[in-house]
N, CA, C and O atoms as a Tinker XYZ file with bonds, in Angstrom:
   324  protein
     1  N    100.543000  -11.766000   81.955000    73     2
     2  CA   101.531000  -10.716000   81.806000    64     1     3
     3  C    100.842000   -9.515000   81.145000    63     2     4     5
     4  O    100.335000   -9.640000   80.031000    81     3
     5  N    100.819000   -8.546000   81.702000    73     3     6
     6  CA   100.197000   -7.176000   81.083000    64     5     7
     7  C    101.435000   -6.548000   79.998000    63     6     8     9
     8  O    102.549000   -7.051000   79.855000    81     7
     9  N    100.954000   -5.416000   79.347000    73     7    10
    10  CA   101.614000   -4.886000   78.456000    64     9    11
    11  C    102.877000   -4.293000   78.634000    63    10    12    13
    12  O    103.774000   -4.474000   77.811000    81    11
    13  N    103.055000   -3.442000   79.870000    73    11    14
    14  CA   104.386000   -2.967000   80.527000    64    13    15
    15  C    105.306000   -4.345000   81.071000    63    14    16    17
    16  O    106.432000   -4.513000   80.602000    81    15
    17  N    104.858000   -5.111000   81.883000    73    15    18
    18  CA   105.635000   -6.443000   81.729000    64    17    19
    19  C    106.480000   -6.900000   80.377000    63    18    20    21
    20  O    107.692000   -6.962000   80.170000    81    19
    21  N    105.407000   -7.173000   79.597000    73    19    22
    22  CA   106.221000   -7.748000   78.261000    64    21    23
    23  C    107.221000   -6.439000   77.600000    63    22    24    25
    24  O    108.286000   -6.503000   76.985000    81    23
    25  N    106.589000   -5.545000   77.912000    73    23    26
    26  CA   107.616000   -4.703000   77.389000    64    25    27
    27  C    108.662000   -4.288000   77.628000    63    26    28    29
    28  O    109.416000   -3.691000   76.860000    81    27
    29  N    108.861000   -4.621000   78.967000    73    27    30
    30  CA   109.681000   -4.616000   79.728000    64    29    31
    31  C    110.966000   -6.054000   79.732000    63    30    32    33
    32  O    112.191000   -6.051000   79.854000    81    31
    33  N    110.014000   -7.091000   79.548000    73    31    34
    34  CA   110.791000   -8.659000   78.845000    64    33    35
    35  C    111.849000   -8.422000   77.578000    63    34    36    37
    36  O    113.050000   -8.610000   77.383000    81    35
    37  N    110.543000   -7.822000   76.717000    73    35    38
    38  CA   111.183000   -7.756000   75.582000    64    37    39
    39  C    112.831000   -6.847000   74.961000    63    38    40    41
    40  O    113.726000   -7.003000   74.130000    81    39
    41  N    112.333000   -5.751000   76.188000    73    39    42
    42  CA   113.555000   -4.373000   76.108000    64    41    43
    43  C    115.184000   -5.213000   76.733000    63    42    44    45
    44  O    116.374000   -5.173000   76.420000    81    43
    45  N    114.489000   -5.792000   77.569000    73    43    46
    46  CA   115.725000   -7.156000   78.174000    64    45    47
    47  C    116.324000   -7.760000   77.280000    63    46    48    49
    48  O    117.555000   -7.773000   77.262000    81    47
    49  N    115.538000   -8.423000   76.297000    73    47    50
    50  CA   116.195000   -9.394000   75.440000    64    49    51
    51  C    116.979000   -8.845000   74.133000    63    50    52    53
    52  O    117.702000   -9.434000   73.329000    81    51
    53  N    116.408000   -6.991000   74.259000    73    51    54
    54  CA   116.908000   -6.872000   72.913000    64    53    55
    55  C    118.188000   -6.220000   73.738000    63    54    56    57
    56  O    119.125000   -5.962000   72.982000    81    55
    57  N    118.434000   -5.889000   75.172000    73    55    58
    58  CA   120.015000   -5.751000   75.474000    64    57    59
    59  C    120.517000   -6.590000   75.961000    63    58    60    61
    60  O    121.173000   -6.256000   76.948000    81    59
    61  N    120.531000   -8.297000   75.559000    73    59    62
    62  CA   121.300000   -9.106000   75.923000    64    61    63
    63  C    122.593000   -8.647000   74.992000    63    62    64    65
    64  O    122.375000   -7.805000   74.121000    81    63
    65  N    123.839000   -9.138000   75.139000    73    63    66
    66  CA   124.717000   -9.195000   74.810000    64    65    67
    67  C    125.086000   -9.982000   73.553000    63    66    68    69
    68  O    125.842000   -9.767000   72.606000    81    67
    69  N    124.171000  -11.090000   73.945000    73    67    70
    70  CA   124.390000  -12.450000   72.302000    64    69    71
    71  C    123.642000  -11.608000   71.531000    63    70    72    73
    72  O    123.157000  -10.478000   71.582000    81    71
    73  N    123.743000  -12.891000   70.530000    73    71    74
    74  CA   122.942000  -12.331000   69.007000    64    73    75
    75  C    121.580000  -12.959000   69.287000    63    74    76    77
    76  O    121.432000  -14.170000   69.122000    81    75
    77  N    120.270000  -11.939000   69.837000    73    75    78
    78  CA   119.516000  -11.941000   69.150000    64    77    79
    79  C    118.927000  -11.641000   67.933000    63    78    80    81
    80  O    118.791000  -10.468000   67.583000    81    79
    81  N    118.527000  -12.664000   67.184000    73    79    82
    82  CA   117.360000  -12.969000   65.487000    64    81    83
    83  C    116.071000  -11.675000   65.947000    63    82    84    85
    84  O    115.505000  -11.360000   66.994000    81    83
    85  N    116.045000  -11.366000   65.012000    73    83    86
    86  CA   115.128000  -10.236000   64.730000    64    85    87
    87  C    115.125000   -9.328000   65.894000    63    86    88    89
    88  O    114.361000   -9.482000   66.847000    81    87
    89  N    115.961000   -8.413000   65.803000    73    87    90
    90  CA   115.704000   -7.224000   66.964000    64    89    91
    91  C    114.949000   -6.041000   66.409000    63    90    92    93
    92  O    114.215000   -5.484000   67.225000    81    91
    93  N    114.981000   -5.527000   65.149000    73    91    94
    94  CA   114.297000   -4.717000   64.568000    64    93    95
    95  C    113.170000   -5.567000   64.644000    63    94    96    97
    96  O    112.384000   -4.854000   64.020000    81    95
    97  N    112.386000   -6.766000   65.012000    73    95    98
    98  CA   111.269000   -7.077000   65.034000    64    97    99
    99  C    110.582000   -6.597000   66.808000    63    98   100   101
   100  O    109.684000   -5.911000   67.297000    81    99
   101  N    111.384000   -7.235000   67.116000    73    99   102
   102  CA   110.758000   -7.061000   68.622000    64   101   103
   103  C    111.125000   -5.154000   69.146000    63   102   104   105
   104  O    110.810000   -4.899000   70.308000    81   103
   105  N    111.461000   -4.507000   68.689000    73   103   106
   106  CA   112.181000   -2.832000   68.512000    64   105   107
   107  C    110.353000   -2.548000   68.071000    63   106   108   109
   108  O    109.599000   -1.948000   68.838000    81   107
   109  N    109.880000   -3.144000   66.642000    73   107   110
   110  CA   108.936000   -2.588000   66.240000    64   109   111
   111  C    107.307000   -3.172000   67.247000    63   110   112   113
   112  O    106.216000   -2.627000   67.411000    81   111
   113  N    107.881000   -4.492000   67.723000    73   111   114
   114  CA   106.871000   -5.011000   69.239000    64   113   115
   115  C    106.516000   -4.105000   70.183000    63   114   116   117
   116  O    105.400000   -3.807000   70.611000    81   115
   117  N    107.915000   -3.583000   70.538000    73   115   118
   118  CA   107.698000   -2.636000   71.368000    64   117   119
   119  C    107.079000   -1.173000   71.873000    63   118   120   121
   120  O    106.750000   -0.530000   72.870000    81   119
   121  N    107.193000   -1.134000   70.150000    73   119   122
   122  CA   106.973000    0.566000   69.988000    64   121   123
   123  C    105.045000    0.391000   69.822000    63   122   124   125
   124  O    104.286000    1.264000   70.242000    81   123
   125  N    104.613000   -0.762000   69.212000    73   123   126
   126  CA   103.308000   -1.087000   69.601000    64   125   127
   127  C    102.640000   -1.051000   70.280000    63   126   128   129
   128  O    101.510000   -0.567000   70.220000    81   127
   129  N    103.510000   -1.903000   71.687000    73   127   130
   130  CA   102.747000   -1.709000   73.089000    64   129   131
   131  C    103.049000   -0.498000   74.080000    63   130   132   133
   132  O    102.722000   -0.219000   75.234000    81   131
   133  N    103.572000   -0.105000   73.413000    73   131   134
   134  CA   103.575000    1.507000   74.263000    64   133   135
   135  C    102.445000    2.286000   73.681000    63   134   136   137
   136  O    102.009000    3.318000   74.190000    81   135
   137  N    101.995000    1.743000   72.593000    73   135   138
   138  CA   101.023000    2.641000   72.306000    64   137   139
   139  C     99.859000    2.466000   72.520000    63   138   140   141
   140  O     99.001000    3.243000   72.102000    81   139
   141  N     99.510000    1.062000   73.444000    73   139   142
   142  CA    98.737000    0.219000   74.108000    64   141   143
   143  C     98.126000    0.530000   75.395000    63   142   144   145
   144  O     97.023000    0.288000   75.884000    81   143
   145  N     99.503000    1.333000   75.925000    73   143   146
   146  CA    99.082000    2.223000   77.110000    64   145   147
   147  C     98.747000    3.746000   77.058000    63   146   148   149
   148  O     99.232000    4.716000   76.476000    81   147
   149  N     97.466000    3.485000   78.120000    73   147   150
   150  CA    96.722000    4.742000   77.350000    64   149   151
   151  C     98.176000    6.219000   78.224000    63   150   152   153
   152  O     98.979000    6.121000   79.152000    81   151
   153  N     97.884000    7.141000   77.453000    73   151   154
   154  CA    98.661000    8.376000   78.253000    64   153   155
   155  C     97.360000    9.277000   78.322000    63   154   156   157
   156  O     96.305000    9.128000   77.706000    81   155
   157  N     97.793000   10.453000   79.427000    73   155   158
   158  CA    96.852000   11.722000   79.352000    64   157   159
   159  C     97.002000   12.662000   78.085000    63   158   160   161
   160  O     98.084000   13.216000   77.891000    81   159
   161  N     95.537000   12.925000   76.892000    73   159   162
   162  CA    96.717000   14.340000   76.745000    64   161   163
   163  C     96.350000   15.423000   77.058000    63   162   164   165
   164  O     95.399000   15.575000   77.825000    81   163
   165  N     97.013000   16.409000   76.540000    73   163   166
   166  CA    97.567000   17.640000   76.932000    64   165   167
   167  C     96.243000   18.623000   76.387000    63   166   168   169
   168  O     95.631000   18.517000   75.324000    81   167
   169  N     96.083000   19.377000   77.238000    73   167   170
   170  CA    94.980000   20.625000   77.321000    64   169   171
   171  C     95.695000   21.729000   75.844000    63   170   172   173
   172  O     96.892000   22.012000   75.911000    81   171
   173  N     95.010000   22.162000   74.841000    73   171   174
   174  CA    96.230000   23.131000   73.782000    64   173   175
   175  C     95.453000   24.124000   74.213000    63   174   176   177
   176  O     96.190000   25.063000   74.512000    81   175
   177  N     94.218000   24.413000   74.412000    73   175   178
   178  CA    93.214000   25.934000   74.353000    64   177   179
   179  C     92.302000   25.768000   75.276000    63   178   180   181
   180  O     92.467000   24.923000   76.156000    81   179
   181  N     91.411000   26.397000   75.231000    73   179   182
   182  CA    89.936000   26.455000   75.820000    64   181   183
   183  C     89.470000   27.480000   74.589000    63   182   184   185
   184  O     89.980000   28.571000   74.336000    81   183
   185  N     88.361000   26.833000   73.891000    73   183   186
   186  CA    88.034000   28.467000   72.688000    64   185   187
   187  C     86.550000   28.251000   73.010000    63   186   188   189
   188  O     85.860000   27.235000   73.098000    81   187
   189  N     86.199000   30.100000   73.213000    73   187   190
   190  CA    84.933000   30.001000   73.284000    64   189   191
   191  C     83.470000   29.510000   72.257000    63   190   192   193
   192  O     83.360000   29.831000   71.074000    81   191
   193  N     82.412000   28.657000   73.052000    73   191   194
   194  CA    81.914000   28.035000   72.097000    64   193   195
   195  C     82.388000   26.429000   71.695000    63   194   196   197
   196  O     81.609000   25.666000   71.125000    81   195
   197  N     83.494000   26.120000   72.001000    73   195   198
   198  CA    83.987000   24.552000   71.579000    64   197   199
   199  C     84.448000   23.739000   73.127000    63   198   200   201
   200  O     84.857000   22.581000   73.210000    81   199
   201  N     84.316000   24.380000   73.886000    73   199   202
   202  CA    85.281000   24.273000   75.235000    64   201   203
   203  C     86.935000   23.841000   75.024000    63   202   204   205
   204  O     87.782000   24.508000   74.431000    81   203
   205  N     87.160000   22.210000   75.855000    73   203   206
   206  CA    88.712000   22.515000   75.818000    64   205   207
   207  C     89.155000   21.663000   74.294000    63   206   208   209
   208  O     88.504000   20.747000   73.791000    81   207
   209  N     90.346000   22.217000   73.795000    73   207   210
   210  CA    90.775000   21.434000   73.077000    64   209   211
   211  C     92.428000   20.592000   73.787000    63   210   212   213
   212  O     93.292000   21.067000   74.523000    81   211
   213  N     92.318000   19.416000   73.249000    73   211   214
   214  CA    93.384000   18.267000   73.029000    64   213   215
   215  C     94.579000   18.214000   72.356000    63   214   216   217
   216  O     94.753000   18.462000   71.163000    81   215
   217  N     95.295000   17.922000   73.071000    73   215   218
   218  CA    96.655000   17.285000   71.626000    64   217   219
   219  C     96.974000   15.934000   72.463000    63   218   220   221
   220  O     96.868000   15.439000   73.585000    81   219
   221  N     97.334000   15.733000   71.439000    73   219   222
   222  CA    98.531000   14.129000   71.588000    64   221   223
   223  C     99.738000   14.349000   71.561000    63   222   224   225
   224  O    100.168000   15.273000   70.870000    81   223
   225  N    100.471000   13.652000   72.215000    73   223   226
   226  CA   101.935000   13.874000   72.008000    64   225   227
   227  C    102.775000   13.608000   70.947000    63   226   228   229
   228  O    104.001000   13.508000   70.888000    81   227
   229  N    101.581000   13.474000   69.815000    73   227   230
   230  CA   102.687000   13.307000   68.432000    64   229   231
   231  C    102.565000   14.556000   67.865000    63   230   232   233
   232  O    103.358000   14.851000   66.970000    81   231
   233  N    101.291000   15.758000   68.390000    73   231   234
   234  CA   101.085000   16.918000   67.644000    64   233   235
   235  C     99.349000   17.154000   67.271000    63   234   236   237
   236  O     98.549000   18.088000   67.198000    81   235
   237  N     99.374000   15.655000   67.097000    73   235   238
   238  CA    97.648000   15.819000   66.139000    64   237   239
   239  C     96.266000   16.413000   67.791000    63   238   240   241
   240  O     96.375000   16.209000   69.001000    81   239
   241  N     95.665000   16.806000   67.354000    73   239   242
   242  CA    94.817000   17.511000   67.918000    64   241   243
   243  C     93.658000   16.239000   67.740000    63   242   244   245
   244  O     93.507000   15.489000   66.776000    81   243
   245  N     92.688000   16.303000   69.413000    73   243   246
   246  CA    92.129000   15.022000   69.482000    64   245   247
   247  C     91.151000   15.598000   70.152000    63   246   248   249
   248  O     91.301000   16.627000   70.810000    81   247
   249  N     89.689000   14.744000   69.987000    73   247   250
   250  CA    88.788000   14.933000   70.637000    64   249   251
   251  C     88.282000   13.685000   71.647000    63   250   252   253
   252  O     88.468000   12.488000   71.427000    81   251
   253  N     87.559000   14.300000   72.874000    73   251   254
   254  CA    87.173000   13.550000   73.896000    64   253   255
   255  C     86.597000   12.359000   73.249000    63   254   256   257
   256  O     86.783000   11.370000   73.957000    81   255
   257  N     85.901000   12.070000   72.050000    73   255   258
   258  CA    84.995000   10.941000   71.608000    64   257   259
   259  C     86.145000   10.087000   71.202000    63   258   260   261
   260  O     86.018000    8.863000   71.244000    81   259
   261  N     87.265000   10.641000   70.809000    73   259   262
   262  CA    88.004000    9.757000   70.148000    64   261   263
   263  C     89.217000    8.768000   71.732000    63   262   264   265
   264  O     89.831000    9.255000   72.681000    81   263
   265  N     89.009000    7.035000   71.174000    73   263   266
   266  CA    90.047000    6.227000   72.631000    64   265   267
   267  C     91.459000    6.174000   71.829000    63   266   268   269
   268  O     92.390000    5.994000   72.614000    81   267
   269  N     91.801000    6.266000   70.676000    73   267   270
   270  CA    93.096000    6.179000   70.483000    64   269   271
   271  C     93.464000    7.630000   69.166000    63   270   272   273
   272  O     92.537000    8.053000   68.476000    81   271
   273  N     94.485000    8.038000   69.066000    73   271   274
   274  CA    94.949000    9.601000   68.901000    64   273   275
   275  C     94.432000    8.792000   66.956000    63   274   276   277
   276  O     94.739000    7.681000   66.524000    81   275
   277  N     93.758000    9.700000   66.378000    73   275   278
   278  CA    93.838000    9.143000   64.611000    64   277   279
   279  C     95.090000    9.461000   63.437000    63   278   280   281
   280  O     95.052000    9.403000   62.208000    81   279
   281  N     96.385000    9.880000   64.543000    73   279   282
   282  CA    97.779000   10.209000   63.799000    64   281   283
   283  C     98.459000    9.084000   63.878000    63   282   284   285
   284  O     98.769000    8.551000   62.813000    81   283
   285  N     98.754000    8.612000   64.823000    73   283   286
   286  CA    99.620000    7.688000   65.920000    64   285   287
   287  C     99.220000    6.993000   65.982000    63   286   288   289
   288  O     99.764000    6.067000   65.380000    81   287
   289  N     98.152000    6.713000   66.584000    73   287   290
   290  CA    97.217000    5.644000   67.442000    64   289   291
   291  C     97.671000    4.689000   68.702000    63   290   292   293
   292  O     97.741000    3.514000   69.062000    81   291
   293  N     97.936000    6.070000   69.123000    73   291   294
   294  CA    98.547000    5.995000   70.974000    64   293   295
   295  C     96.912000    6.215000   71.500000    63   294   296   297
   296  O     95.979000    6.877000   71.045000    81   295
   297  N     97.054000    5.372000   72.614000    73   295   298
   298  CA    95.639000    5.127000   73.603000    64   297   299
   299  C     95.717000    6.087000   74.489000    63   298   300   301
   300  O     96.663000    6.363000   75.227000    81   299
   301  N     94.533000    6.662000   74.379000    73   299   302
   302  CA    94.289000    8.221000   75.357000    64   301   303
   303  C     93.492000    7.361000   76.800000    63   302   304   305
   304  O     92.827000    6.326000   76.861000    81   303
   305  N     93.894000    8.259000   77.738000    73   303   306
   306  CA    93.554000    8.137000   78.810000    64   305   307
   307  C     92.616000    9.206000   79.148000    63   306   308   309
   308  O     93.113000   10.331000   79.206000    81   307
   309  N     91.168000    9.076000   79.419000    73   307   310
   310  CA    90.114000   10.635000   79.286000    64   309   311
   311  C     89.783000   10.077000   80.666000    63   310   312   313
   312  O     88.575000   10.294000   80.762000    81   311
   313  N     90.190000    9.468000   81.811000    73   311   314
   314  CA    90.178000    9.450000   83.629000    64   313   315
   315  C     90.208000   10.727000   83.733000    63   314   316   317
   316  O     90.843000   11.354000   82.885000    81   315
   317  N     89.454000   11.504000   84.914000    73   315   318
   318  CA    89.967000   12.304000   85.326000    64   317   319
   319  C     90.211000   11.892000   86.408000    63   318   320   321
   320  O     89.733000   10.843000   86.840000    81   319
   321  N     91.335000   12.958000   87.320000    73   319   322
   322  CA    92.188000   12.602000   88.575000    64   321   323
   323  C     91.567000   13.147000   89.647000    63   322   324
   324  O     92.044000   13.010000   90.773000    81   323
């Protein structure tokens, strides 16, 4: 089972109808593995002398060397398309 699978399991179980035991646990599971999957980010500038600069989608500003954002620590995706 990959990461979107389970996360996808898990989002199920926390809208069953009964009483699931620890939903603020598996709520905080979740918000983990989303951050597991890498995203693109976002182009903020081009400044001359540094080339392009980065953001993350939490705000923090990121560089190509770096695989996960050092605010968040959401997984960057540096593929190009």
């Amino acid at each position: 089972m990959d990461e979107l699978s389970a996360k996808r399991h898990l989002a199920s179980v926390i809208r069953w109808e009964g009483s699931v035991p620890d939903k603020d646990a598996l709520k905080i599971a979740i918000n983990a593995m989303e951050k597991r999957i890498p995203i693109k980010p976002y182009k903020r500038a081009k400044l001359e002398g540094f080339g392009n600069i980065y953001g993350c989608h939490c705000g923090a500003l990121i560089e190509t060397l770096y695989d996960f954002c050092p605010r968040c620590g959401q997984a960057i995706d540096w593929t190009e398309e």
